[in-house]
ZAMARGU-4260 file (C-alpha; in steps of 0.2 Angstrom, whole numbers, plus 5000, padded with zeros to 4 digits):
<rodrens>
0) 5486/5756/5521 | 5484/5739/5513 | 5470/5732/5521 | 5462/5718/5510 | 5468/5706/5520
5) 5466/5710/5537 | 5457/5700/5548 | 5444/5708/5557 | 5452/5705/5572 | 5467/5715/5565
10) 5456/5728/5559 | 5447/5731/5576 | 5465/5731/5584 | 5470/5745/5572 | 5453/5753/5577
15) 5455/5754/5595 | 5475/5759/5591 | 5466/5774/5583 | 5476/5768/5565 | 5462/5764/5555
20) 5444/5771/5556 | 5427/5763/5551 | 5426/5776/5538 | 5441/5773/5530 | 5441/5755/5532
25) 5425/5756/5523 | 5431/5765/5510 | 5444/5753/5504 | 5431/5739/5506 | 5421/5746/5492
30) 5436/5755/5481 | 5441/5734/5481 | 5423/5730/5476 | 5423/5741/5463 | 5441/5738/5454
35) 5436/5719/5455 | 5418/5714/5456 | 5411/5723/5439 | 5426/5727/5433 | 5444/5719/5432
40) 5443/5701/5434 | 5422/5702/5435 | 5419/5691/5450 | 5401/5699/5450 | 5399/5693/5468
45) 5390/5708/5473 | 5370/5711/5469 | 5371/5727/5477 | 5381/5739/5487 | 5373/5747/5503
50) 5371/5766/5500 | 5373/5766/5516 | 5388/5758/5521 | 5399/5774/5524 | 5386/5786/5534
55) 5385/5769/5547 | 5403/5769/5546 | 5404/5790/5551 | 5389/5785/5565 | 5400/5772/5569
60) 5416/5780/5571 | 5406/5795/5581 | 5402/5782/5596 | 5421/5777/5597 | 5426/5797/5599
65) 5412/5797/5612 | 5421/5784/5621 | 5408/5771/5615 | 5412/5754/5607 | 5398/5742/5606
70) 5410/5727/5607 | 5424/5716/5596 | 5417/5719/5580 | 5414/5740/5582 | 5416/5745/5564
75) 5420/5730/5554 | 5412/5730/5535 | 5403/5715/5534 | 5394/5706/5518 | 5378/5697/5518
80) 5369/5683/5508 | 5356/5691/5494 | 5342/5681/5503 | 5343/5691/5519 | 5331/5704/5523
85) 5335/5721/5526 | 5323/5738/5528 | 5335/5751/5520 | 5340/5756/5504 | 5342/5737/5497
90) 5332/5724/5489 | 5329/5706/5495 | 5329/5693/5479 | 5337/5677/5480 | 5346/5683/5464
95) 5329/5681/5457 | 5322/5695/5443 | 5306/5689/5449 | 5311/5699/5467 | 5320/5713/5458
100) 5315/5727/5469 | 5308/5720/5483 | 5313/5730/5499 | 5310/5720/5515 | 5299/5731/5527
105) 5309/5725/5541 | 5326/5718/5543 | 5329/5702/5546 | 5332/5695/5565 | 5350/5692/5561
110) 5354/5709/5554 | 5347/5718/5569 | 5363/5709/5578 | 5376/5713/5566 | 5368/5733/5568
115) 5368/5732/5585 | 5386/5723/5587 | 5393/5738/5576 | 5397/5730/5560 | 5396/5738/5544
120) 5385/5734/5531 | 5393/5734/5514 | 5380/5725/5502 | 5372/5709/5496 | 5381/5697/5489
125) 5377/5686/5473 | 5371/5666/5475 | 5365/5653/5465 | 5345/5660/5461 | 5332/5654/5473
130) 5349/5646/5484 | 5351/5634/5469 | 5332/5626/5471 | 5327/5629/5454 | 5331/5617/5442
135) 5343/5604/5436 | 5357/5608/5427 | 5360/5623/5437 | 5374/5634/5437 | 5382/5638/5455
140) 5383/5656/5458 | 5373/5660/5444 | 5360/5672/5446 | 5346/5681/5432 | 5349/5698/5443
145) 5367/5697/5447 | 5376/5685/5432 | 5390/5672/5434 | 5401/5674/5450 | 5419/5668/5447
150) 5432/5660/5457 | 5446/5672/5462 | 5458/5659/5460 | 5455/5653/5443 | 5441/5663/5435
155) 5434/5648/5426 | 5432/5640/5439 | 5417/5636/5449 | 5414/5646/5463 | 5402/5631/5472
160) 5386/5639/5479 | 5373/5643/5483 | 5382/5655/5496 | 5395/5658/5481 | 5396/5677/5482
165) 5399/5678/5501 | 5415/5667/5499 | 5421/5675/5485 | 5418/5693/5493 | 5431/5687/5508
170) 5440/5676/5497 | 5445/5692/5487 | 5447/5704/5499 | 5430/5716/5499 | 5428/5713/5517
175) 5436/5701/5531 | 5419/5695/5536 | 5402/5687/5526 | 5386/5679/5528 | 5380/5664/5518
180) 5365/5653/5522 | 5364/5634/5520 | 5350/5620/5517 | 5366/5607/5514 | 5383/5612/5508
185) 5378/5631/5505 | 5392/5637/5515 | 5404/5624/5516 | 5405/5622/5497 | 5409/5639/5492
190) 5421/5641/5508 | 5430/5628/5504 | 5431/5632/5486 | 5437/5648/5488 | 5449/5643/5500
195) 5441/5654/5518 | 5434/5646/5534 | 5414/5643/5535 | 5403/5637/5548 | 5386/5630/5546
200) 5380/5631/5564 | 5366/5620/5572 | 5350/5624/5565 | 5342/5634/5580 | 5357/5644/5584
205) 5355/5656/5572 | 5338/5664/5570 | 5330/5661/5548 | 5317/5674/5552 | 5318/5687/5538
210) 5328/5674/5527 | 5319/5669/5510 | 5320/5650/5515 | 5322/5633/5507 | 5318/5620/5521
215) 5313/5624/5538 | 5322/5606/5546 | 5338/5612/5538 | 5340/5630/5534 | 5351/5639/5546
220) 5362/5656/5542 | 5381/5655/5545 | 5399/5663/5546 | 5411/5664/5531 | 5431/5673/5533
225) 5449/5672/5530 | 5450/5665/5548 | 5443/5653/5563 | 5444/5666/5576 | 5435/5680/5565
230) 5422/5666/5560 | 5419/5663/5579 | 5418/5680/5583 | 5405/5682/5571 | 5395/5668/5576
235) 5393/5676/5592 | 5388/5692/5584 | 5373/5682/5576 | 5368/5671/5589 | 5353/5677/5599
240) 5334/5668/5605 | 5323/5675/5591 | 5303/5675/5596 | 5301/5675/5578 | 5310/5660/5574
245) 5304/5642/5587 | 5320/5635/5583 | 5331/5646/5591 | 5322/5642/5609 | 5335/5631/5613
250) 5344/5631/5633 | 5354/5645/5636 | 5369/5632/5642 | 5371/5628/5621 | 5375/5647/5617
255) 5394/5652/5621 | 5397/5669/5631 | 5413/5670/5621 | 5416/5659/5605 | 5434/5664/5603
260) 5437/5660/5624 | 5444/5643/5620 | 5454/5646/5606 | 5473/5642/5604 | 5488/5631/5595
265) 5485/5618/5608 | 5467/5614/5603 | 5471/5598/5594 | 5480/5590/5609 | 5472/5574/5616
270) 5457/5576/5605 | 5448/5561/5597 | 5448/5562/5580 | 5439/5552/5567 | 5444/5551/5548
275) 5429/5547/5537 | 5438/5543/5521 | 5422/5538/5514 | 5414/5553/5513 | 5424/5561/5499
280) 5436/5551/5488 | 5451/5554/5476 | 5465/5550/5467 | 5481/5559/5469 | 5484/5573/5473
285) 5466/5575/5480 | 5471/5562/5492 | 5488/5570/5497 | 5479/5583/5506 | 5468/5574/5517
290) 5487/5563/5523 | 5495/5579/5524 | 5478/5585/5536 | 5478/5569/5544 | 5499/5571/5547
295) 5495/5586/5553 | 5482/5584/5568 | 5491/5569/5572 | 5507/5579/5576 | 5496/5592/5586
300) 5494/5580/5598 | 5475/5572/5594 | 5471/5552/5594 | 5468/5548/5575 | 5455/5534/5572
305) 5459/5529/5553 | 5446/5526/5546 | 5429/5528/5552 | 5418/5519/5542 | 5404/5531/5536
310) 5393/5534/5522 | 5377/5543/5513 | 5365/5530/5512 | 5355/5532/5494 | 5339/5532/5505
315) 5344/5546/5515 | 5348/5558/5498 | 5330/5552/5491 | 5321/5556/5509 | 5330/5573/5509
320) 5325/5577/5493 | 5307/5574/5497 | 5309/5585/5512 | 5315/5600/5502 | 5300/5599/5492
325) 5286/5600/5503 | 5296/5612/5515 | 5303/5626/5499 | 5284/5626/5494 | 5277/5628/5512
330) 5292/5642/5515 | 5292/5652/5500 | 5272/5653/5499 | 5273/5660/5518 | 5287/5672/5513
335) 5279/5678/5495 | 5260/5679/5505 | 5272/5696/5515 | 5275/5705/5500 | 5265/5719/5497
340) 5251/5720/5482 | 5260/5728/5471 | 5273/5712/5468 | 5277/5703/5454 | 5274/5687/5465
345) 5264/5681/5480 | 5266/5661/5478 | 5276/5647/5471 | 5266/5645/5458 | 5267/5665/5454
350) 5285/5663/5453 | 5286/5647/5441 | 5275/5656/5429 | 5284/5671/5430 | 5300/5661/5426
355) 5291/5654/5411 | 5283/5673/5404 | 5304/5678/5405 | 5310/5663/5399 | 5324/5673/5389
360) 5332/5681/5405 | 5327/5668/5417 | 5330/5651/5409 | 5342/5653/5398 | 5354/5640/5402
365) 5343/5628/5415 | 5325/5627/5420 | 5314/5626/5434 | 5310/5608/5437 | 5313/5609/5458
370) 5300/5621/5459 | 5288/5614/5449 | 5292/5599/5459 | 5289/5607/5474 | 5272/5614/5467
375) 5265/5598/5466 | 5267/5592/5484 | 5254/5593/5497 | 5254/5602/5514 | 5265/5596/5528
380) 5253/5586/5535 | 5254/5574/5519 | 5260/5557/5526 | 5273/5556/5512 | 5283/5573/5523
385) 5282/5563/5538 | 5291/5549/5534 | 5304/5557/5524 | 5308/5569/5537 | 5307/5555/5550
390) 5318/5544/5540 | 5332/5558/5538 | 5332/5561/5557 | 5335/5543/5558 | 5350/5542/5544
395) 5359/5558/5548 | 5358/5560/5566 | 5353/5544/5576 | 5361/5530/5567 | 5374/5542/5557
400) 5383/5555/5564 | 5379/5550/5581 | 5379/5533/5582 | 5397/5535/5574 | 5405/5548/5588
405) 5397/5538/5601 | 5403/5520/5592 | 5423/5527/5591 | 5420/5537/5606 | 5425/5552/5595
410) 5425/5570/5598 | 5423/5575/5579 | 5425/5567/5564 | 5435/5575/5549 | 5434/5572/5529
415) 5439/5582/5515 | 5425/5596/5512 | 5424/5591/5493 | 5435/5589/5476 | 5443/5605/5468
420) 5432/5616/5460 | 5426/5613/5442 | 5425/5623/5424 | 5409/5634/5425 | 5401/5625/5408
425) 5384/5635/5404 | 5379/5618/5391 | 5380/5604/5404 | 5379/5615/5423 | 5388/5608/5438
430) 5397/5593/5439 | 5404/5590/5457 | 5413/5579/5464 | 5404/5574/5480 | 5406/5584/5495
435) 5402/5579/5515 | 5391/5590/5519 | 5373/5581/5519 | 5374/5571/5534 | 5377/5586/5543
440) 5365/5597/5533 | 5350/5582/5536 | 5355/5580/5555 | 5354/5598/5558 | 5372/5596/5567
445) 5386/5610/5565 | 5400/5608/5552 | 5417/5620/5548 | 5425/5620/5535 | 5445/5628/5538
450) 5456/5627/5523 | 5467/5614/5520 | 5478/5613/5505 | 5478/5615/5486 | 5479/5606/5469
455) 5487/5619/5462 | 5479/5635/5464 | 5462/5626/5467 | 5458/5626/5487 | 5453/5612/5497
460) 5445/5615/5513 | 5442/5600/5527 | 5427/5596/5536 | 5425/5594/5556 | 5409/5586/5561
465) 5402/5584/5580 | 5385/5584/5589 | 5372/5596/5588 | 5379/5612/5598 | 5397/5608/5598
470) 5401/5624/5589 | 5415/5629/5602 | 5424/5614/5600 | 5423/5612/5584 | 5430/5630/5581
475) 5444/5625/5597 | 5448/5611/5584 | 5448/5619/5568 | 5459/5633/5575 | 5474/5623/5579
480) 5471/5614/5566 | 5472/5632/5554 | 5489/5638/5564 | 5498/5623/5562 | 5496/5619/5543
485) 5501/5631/5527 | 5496/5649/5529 | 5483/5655/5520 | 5484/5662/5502 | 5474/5675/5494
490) 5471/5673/5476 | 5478/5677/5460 | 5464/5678/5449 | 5470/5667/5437 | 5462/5666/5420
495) 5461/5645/5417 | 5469/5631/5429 | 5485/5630/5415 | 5488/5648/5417 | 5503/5653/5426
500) 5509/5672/5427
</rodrens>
């Protein structure tokens, strides 16, 4: 059985047909992990692989003998970011030698729902170190603990970040499903690079308890797969009022029963639909896709308003900024004060002088300016935090995205996620073009990013955008838009762009 590219809606249908197991579905998982992740093309998306993935998988499968099935996702291997906590057999680093073996001593609030909806746990994936808040110049996906992660579509390609390993992990078939957490762009970068469907939900509707965090205002954990209906189905696993995490207490009417209810071809049809060109700019053939996108939702039946003026402002990127550094400090030195004596670090400032003592293995191709940044700050009572936080709100959400869906009487707004992915170049680090995904990042407001065309072998995703708990629509929208453009293409692991088998 070739299942590397089932869905996991296909692979619970098999399942239930009593064609595939959770056992043997496992097994491929991690036979695919292991051709391709260390050896092969050496996509080094993985940290680590669960030793417990295939006794889960036999529990799992004894409940479905026994006639019980703990719902849509019974027995589907799942992949999740290498921040994430977890109380078994795996560490918890951020990528980070300063974490290397660090064992949560409980799991995090999310990963109780993925246990108790049934999914398998296969492993952690790679990310950019400390979730690419480090230094400038950094390298996404690069990690000191888990190397380079490549692009499965052209090796020397970026693979975007800082979720980079739980894209590449669906993009190149270890699992159908992934986690990935984002402060801005963290999951719709990597997604849309690597050419799968990622949804960075509303902060609040997923619980950060147990998360090694960046920013409080913005942090949130989110859904990464091949497809919109898996992603849905997965947001609903995760979904859940967590007492550990004040965010989450939001009303009960903003959380869907059933994600994947409303999906279907039709979802388009008499939608409004903004196009913010402005967001993310390019000359041929990077514009071709966002016409083709726009020809497309057009002929599925939505009310195209072309264009919707929208923009960044430069004060908004310097507010956020200032945000981030007073909320990583605040974070990180309440997650390091948990770790037990015995740990390397216990503070912010631990971990920037443990960077310095193993320079060699920590810093050998871009430093730690961010955190020594973030060091500096004051507590979150400073008067500096609260104007920056209170001029974000004000950018992204009450005169930005908000003011814009109201202005066009909008249901969503759409852009182009970002530009194709970029060489991985150790000398000068990243070099993006820009992406869409801070207004939405700032304003704590979902964002999905669905695949929508190629340059080449290079993916292009594009962005939907709406109000803070629009998720089902957004996904209603994103999935007609998914069935009625090209189908989706697994890799080819190609060595350079030029390179054509």
């Amino acid at each position: 059985m070739n299942v590397e590219w089932l869905t996991a809606d296909e692979m619970a249908r098999r399942m239930a047909a009593g064609e595939a197991s959770a056992r043997s579905l496992t097994d491929r998982c991690l036979d695919r992990i292991e051709r391709l992740d260390r050896r092969g093309p050496g996509l080094h998306a993985m940290l680590e692989i669960n030793p417990d993935a295939r006794s889960i998988a036999d529990r799992l499968d004894e409940e479905r003998d026994g006639g019980s099935v703990r719902g849509p996702l019974h027995g589907v291997p799942v992949v999740i970011k290498g921040n994430i906590d977890t109380s078994d057999g795996m560490t918890t680093t951020a990528g980070s030698l300063a974490l290397a073996g660090h064992i949560a001593e409980d799991d995090a609030f999310l990963v109780r729902r993925l246990r108790a909806a049934g999914l398998v746990l296969l492993g952690k994936a790679n990310l950019s170190e400390w979730a690419n808040f480090r230094g400038r110049g950094s390298l996404s996906g690069w990690s000191s603990l888990g190397g380079q992660t490549r692009n499965p579509h052209v090796l020397d390609r970026s693979p975007c970040g800082s979720s980079s390993g739980s894209a590449v992990a669906v993009a190149a078939g270890y699992g159908p499903l992934s986690v990935g957490t984002e402060t801005d762009g963290s999951i719709v970068c990597p997604a849309h690079m690597n050419g799968v469907v990622g949804l960075k939900p509303t902060v609040g509707l997923v619980s950060r308890s147990g998360i090694i965090p960046i920013a409080a205002s913005q942090d949130t954990a989110g859904p990464m797969a091949r497809s919109v209906r898996d992603v849905a189905a997965l947001l609903e696993a995760l979904c859940e009022e967590d007492p550990g995490d004040s965010a989450t207490a939001v009303p009960r009417e903003h959380r869907a029963r059933d994600y994947t209810a409303a999906l279907g071809p039709e979802g388009l049809q008499g939608a409004r639909i903004g196009v913010a060109r402005g967001l993310v700019t390019g000359k041929p053939p990077l514009s071709e896709v966002l016409e083709d996108a726009v020809a497309t939702i057009r002929r599925l039946g939505a009310t195209v308003i072309d264009p919707v003026p929208m923009e960044i402002p430069s004060e908004l990127r310097k507010s956020e900024y200032e945000v981030l550094l007073y909320e990583f400090k605040d974070g990180v030195n309440a997650y390091l004060r948990r770790l037990p004596p015995e740990s390397a670090v216990h503070s912010l400032a631990d971990v920037i002088a443990f960077n310095e003592a193993h320079r060699d293995r920590v810093m050998p191709f871009f430093g730690q300016e961010a955190m020594i940044e973030s060091e500096a700050k004051g507590s979150l009572d400073d008067d500096a935090y609260r104007e920056a936080l209170t001029t974000c709100r004000r950018l992204a959400r009450t005169e930005g995205l908000d003011a814009t869906l109201r202005m066009h009487e909008l249901d969503a707004l759409v852009s182009l996620t970002g530009g194709p992915a970029w060489l991985i170049d150790v000398v000068h680090g990243d070099y993006a073009i820009a992406g869409c995904s801070t207004l939405a990042a700032v304003a704590g407001t979902p964002h999905i990013t669905v695949p929508a065309g190629r340059i080449g072998d290079l993916p292009i995703g594009l962005s939907f955008f709406g109000p803070a708990f629009s998720e089902p629509l957004l996904l209603r929208l994103a999935h007609a838009f998914e069935l009625g453009s090209a189908p989706w293409r697994p890799p080819r692991f190609l060595p350079s762009f030029a390179a054509r088998p």
